[in-house]
N, C-alpha and C positions, 0 to 999 in steps of 0.2 A: 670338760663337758659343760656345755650352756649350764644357767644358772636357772632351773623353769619356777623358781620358790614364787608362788603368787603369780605366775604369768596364767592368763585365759585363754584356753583353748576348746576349741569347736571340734570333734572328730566325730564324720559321717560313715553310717554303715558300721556301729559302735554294738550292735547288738551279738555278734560273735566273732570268730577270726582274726583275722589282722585288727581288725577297728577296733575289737573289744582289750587287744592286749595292748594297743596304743594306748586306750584309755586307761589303762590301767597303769601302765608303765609312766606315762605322765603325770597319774595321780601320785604315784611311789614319789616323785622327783618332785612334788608341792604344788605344783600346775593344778587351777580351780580349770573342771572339765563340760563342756556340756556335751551327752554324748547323744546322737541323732542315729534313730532308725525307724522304719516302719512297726517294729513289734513290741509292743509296749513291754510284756511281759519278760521278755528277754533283756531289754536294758534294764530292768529294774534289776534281773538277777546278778548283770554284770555291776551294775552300778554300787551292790552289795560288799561287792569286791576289794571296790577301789576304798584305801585309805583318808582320802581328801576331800575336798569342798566339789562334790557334782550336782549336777542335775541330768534329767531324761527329759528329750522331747523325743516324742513319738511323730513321724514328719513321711511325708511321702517328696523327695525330693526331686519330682521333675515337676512340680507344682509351684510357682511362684510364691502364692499366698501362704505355702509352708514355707521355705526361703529365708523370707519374710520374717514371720513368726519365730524360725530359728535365730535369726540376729536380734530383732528385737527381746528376745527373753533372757538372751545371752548378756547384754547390754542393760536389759533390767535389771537382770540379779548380780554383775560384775562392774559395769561402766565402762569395759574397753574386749577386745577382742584382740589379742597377741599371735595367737597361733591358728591355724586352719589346716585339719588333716581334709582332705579330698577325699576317702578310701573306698565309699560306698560304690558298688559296680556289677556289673552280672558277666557271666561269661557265654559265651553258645560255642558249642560243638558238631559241627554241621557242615556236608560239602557244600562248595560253592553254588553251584548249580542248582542246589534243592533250599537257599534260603530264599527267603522274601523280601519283596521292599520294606514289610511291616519287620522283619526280622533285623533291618539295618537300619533302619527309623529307631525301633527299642533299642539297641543297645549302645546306639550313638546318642539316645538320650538319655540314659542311666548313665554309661560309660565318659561322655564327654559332655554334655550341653548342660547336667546338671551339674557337674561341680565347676565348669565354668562359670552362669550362671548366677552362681552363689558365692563364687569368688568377687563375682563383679561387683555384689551386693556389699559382700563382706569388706572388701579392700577399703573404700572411702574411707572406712573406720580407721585402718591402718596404717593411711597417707596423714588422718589427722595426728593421729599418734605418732606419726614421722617416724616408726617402729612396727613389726610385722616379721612371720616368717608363713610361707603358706609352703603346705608339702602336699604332693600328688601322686597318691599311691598309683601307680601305671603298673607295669610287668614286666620282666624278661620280653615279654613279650611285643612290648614296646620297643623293642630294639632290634629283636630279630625275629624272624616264623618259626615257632621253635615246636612246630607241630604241624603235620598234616591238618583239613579238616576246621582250621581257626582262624579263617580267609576275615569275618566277619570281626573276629573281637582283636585279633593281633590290629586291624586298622584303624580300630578305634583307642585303643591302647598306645600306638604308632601318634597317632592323634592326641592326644593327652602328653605326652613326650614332646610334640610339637607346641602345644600349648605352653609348656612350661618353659622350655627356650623362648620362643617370643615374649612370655611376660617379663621373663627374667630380665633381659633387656630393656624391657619399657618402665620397668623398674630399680632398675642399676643404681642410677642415683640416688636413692628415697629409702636408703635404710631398708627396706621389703625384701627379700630374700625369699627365691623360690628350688625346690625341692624336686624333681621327677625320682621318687623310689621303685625301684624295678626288681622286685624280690621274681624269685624261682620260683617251683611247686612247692606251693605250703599246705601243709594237714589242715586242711579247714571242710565247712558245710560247702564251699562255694564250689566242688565237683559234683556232689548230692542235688546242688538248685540250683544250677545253669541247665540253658537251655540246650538240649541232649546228653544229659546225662546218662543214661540207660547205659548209649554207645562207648560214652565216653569212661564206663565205667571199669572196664577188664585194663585200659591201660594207667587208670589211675593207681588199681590195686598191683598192677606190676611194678611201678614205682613208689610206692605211698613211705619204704622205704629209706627208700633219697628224698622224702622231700625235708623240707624246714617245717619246723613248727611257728606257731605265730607268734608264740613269744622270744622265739630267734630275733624272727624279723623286726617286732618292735626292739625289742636291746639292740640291733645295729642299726637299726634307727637314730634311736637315744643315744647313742654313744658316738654318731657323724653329725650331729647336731649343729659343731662348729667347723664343718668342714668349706673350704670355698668352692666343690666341684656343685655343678647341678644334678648329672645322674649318679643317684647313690644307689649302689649293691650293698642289702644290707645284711647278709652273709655271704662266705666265699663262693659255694654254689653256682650263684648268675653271673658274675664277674664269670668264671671258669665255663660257663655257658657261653655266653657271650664273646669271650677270647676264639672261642673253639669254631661258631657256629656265624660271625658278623659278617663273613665275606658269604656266605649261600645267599 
């Protein structure tokens, strides 16, 4: 397993779920954290949690000038930025026909434009440091339509998948190392606060069962840390998804 004692890591979308057990699992492993989301009150509880050297910024991240403010603070209170979790994202569940231009604008700006974005921001830092890993929480869903009804966020996820192959590349030689994690259904809020939950609700409770928990998915996280693939399954679940379901 990577060695994270004193590395710096930035992880978005840190106030519950996946984000918040990254942060936490990072802090267990000595990683100084800064964790980024819109709710202030919520990162404080997780940031409770965590054994290690954190901080909370509270940041709305399709906002430049938060961005911004997340590297510079990160940078003030550490001097280098080492890791970058991507995780923050919304989902919508909605047929095709009945979303909006405004519905594909949002979550292609949650879902991709921000944490590109902030990648772009964040990397010089990494190029100087001639050292870097950036990982980008995407989905199963990133790789296949693994649902009726998610025309809008499977392509945006599709999308983030795509990003992280071409950076990858453009990064090869520079030490920078990037990450596309594509976890399965995980026990989180983010069926509760995507857009159509209501609908999307009887089949979540059908399987809420089979899904992962989010501290699954951070421990296979943490534990592929030194692996040389770009798409990581970070329990067997997607992997066995994605076997099953890549040629539809």
């Amino acid at each position: 397993m990577t060695n994270l004692a004193d590395e710096v890591a930035v992880v978005t979308g840190a106030s519950s779920g996946i984000g918040a057990a990254v942060a936490r699992a990072l802090s267990h492993q000595g990683a100084k954290v800064t964790m980024v989301a819109r709710r202030l009150k919520k990162l404080n509880e997780v940031s409770a949690s965590c054994p290690g050297d954190v901080q909370v910024i509270a940041a709305d991240l399709t906002k430049e000038t938060d961005r911004k403010r997340i590297t510079r603070g990160t940078l003030d209170r550490w001097g280098r930025i080492d890791i970058l979790v991507n995780n923050a994202g919304q989902g919508m569940y909605r047929h095709f026909i009945s979303t909006t231009q405004a519905d594909w604008r949002q979550i292609f700006e949650i879902n991709l434009f921000s944490p590109v974005f902030l990648t772009q921001r964040i990397l010089p830092i990494m190029q100087a440091q001639r050292k870097g890993l950036i990982i980008n929480i995407a989905s199963i869903g990133g790789l296949i339509a693994h649902s009726d009804k998610v025309t809008a966020y499977v392509s945006s996820k599709h999308a983030m998948v795509g990003f992280s192959r071409g950076l990858a590349l453009d990064l090869a030689d520079q030490n920078i190392r990037v990450f596309a994690v594509c976890p399965h259904l995980t026990d989180t809020e983010f069926f509760r606060t995507s857009t159509g939950a209501p609908d999307m609700a009887p089949i979540v409770e059908k399987y809420r069962n089979f899904m992962d928990s989010p501290e699954d998915v951070a421990r296979g996280i943490i534990e592929q840390l030194d692996s040389d693939r770009l798409v990581i399954f970070p329990t067997p679940k997607p992997a066995e998804a994605y076997g099953k379901q890549r040629d539809i």
